[in-house]
N, CA, C and O of each residue as an XYZ file, in Angstrom:
540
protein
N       0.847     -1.180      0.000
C       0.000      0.000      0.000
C       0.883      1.229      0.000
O       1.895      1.313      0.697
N       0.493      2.093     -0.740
C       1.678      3.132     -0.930
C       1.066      4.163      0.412
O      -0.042      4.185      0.948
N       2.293      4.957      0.659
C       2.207      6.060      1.597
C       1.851      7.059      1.225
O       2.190      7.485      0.121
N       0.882      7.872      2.235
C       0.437      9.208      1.351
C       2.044      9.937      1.666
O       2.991      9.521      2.332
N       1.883     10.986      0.998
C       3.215     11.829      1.095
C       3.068     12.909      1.631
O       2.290     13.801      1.292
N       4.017     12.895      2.752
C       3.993     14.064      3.846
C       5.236     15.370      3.599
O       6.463     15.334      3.506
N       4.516     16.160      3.566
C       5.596     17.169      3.377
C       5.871     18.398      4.968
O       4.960     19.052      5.477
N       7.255     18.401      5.413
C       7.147     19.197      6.105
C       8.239     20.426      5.976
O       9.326     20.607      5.428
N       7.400     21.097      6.726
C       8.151     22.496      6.535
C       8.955     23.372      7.703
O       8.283     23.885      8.598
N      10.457     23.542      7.682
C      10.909     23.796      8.351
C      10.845     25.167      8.995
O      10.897     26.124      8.224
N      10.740     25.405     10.299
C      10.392     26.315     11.036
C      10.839     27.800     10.406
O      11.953     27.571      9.935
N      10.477     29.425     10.126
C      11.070     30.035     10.066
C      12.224     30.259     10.784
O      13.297     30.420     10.203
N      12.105     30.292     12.177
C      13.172     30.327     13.500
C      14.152     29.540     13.581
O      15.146     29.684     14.292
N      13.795     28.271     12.515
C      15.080     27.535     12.716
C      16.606     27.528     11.752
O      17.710     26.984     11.763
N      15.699     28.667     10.833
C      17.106     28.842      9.803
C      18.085     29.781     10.290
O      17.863     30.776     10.979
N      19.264     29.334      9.834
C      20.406     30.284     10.403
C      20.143     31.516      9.635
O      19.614     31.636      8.530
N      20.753     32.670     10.670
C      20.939     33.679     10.608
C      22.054     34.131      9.558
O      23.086     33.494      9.768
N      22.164     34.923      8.618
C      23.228     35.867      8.178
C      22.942     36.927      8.773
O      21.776     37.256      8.990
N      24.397     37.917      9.276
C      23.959     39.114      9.427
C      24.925     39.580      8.701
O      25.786     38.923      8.116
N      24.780     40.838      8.733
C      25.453     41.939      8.141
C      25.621     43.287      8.599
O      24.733     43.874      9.217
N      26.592     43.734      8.353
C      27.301     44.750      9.119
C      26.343     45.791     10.165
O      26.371     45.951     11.386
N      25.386     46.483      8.930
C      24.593     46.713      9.027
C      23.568     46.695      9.924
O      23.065     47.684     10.456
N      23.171     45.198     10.134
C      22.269     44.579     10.747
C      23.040     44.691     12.486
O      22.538     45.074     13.543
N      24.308     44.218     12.197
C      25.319     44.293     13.648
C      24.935     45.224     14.206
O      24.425     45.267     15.326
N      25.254     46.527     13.085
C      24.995     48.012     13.874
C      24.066     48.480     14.379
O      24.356     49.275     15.273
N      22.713     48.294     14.145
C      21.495     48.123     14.563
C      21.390     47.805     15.866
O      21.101     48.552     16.801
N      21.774     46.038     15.882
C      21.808     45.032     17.048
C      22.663     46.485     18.198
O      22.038     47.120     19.047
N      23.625     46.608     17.989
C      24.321     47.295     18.790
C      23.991     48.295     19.405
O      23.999     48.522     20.615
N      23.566     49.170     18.182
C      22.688     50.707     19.055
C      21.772     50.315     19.892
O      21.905     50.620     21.077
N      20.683     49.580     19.478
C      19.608     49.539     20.435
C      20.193     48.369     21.855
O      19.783     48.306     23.015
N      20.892     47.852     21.401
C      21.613     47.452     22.816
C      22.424     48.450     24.016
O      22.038     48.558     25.180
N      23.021     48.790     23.723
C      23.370     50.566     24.230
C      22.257     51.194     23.938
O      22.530     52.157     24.654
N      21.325     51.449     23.538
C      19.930     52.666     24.071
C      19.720     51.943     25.311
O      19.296     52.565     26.285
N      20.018     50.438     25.407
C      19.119     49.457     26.714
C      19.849     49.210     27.357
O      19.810     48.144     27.972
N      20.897     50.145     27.504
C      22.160     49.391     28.225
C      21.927     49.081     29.850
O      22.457     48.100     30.373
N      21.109     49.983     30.579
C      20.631     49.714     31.934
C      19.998     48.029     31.754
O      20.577     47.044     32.212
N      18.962     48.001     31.142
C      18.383     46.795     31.370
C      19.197     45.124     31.231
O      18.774     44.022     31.581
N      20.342     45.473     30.655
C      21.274     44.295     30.788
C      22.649     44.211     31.793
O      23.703     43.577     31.740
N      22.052     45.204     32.742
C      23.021     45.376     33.854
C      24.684     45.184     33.983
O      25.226     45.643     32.978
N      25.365     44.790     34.671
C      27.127     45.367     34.580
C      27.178     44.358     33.390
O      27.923     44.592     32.438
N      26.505     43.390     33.422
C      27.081     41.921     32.942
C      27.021     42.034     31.224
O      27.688     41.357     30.442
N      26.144     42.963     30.924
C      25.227     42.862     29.734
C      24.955     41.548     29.325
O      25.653     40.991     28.477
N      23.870     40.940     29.933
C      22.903     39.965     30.391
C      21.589     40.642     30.085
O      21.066     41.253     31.017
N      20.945     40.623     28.851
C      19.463     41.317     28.246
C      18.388     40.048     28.519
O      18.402     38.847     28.247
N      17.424     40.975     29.218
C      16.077     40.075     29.155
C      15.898     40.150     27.662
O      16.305     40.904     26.777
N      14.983     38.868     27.732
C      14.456     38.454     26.530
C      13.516     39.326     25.159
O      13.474     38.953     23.987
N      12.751     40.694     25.826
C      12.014     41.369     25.339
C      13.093     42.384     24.644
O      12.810     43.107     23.689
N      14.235     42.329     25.206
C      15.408     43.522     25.096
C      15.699     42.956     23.187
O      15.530     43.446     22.071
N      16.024     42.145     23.562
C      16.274     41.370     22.329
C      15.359     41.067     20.904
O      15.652     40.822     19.734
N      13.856     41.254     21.813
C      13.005     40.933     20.744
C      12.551     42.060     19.886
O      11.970     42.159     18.805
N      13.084     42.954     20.869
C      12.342     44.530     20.361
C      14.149     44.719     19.057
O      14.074     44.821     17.832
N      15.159     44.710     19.671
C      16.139     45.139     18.517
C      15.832     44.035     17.520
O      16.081     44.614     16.462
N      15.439     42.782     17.190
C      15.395     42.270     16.170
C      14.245     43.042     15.123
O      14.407     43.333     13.938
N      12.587     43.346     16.309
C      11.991     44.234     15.333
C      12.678     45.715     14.823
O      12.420     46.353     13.802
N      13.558     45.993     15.815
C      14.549     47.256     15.124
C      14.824     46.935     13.675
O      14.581     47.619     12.681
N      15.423     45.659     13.779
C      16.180     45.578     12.332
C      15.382     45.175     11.100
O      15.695     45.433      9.938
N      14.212     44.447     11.551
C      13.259     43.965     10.729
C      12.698     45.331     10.033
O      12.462     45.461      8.832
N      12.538     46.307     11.036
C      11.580     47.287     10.404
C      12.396     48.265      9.815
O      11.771     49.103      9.164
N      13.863     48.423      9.865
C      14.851     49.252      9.179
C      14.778     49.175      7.864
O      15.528     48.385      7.290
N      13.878     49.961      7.132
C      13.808     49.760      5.425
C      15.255     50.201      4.707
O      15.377     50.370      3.494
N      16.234     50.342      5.603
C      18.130     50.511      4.574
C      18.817     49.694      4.927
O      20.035     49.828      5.043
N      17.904     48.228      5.281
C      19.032     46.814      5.539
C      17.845     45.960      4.518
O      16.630     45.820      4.659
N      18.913     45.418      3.321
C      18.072     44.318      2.974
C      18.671     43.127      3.401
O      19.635     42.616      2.832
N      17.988     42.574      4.625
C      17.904     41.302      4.767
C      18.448     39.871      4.217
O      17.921     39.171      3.353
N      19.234     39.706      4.697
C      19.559     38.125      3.065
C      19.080     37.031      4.618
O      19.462     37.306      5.755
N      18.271     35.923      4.298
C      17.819     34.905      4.798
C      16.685     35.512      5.342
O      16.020     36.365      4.755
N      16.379     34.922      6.857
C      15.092     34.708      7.350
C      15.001     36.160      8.059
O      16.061     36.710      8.358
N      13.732     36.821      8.348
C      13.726     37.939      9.367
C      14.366     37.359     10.402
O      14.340     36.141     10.577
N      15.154     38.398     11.370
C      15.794     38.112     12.735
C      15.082     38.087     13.613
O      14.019     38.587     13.245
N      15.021     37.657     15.017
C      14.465     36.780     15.630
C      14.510     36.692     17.206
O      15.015     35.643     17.607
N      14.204     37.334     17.922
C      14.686     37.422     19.391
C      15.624     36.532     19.922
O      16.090     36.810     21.027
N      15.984     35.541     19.365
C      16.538     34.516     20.147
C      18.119     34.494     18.814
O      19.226     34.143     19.224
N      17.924     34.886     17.421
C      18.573     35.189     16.850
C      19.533     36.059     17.368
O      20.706     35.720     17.519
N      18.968     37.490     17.730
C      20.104     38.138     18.208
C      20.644     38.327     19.868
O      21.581     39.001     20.296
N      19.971     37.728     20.372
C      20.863     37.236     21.628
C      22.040     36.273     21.156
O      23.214     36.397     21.505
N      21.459     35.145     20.178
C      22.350     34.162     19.949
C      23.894     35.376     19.904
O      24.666     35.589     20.839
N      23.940     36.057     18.338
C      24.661     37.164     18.042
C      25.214     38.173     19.280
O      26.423     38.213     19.052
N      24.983     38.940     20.371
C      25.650     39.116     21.075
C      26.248     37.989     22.086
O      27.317     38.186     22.664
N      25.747     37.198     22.203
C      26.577     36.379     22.989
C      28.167     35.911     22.430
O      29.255     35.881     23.005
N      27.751     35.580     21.076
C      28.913     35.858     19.942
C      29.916     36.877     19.842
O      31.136     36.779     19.707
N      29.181     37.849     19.931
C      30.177     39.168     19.643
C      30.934     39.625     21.173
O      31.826     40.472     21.230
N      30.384     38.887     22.378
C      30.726     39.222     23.620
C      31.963     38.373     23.785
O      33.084     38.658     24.208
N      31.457     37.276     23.342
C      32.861     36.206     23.323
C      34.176     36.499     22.652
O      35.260     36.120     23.096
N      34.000     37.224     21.509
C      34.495     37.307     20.400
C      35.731     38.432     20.970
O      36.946     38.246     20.921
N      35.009     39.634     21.513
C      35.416     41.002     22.364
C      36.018     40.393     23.935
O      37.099     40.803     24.359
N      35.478     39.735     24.446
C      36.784     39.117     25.507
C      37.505     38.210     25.121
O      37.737     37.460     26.069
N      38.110     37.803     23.974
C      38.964     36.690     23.703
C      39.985     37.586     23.328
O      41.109     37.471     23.816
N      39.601     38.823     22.178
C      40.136     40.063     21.857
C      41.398     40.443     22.643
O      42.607     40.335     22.441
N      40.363     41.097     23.945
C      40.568     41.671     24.844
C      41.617     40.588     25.839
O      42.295     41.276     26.602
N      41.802     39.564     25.942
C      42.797     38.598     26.197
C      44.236     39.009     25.672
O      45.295     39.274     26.240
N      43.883     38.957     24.521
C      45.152     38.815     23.385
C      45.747     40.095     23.680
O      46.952     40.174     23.922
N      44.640     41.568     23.675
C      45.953     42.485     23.773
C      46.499     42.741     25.007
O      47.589     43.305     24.907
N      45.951     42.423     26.742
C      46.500     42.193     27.637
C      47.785     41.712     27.941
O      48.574     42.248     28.719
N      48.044     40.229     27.015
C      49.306     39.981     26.603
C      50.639     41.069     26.848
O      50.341     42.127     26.294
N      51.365     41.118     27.191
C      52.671     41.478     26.978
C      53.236     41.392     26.228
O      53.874     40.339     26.223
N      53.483     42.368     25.007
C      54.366     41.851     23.318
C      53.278     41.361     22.283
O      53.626     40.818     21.235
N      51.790     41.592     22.643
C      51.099     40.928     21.532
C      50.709     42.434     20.975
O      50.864     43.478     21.609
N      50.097     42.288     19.470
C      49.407     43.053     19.003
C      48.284     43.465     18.927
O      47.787     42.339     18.912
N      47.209     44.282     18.850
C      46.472     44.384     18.140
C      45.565     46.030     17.897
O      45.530     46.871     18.796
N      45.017     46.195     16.780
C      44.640     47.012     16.450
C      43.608     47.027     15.740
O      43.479     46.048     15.004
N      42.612     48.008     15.694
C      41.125     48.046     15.262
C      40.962     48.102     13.514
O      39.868     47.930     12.977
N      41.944     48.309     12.913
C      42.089     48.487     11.325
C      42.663     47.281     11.071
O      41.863     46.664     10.368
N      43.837     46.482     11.319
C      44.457     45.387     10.911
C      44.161     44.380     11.693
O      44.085     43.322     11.068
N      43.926     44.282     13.032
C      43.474     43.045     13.820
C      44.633     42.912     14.417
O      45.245     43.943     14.696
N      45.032     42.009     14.651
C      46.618     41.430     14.688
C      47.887     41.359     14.289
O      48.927     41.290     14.945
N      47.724     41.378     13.345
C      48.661     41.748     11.858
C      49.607     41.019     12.173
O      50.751     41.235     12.575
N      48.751     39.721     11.850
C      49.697     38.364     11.709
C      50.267     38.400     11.019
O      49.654     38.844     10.049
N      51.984     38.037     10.616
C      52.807     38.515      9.367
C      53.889     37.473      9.774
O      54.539     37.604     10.811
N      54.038     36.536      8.998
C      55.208     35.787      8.906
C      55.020     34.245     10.043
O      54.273     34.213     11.021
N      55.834     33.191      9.608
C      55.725     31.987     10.576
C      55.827     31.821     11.859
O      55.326     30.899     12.503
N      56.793     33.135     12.468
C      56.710     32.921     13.713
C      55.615     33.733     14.343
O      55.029     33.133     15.244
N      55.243     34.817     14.118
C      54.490     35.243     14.924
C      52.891     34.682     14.313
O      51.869     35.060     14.886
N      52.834     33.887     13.278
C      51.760     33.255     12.938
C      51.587     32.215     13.811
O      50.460     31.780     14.048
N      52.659     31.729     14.361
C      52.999     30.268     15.127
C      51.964     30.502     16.730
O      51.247     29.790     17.434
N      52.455     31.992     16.715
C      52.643     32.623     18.479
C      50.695     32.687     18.499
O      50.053     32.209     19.434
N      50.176     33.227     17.532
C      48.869     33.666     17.266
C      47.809     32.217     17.346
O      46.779     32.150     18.016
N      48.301     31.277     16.597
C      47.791     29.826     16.111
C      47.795     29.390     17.797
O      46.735     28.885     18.168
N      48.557     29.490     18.541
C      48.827     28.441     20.091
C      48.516     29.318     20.619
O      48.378     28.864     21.754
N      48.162     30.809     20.696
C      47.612     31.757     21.711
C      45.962     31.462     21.947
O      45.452     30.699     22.768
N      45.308     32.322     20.955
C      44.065     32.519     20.161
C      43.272     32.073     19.319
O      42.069     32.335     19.325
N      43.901     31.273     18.407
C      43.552     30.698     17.150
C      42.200     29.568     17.687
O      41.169     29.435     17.028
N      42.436     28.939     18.805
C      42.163     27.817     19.133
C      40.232     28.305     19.903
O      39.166     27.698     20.005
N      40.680     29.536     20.221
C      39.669     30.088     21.087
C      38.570     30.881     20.011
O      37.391     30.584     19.818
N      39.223     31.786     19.498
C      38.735     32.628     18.405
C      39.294     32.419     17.329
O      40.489     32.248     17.087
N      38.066     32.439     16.402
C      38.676     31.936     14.569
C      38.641     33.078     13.564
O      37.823     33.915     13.945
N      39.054     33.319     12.757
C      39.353     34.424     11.740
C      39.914     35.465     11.823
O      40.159     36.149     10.830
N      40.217     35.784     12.964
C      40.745     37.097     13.258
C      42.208     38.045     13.502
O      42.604     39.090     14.018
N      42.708     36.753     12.663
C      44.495     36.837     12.630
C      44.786     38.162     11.786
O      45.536     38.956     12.352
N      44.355     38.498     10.632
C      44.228     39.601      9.829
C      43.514     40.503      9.694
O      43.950     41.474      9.075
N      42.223     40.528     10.190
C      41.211     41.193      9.998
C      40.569     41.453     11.274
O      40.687     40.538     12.089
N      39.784     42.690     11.725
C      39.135     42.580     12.981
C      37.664     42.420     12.846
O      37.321     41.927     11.772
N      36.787     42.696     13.613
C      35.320     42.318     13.806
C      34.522     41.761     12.449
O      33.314     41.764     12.686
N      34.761     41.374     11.352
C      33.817     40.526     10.272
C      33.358     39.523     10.976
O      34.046     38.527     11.198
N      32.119     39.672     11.416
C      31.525     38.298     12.199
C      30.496     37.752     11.014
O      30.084     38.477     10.109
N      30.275     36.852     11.117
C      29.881     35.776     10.565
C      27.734     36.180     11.075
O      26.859     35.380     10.741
């Protein structure tokens, strides 16, 4: 007996996110307009989050590539970018390390590529040459 055929459809919420610069900058301002409500820790209630995603949704000078963003989308995204900014912030603590907001690191050559790869590399990814392009 044959099977009827079921088709299902995957959640809007469950597709990954692209963002874009753009979209970052957004996320960001209205995180700083709310900066009280996520206290020393910047730790945002949930509504904090839901309201900057409608920020960005309703910004008619971001076109969008994938799904509208998503309250839980851009928490995901600062939690990202928080990680991203204390791993940073590790590296230039260092004694003798580099870094700078135009070049990143300015990884250049085997050894100090070596020093970067066993420091950071392991913790944070892409950011040997370049600074904040998040994903």
């Amino acid at each position: 007996m044959a099977q009827p055929e079921t088709h299902t459809t995957q959640p809007a919420n469950s597709t990954k996110a692209h963002w874009q610069e753009s979209e970052v900058d957004v996320l960001l301002q209205h995180l700083i307009e709310n900066q009280a409500a996520g206290g020393d820790g910047g730790n945002f209630p949930m509504p904090i989050y839901n309201s900057a995603a409608a920020a960005i949704n309703a910004n008619e000078m971001i076109q969008t590539i994938g799904p509208q963003k998503t309250g839980k989308m851009a928490k995901t995204k600062w939690t990202l970018l928080k990680k991203t900014f204390n791993q940073i912030e590790a590296y230039r603590n260092v004694s003798g390390f580099h870094w700078d907001n135009i070049r990143g690191a300015g990884i250049e050559g085997v050894a100090a590529a070596s020093v970067w790869d066993a420091y950071v590399a392991p913790k944070v990814c892409h950011y040997g040459t370049a600074c904040w392009d998040m994903d």
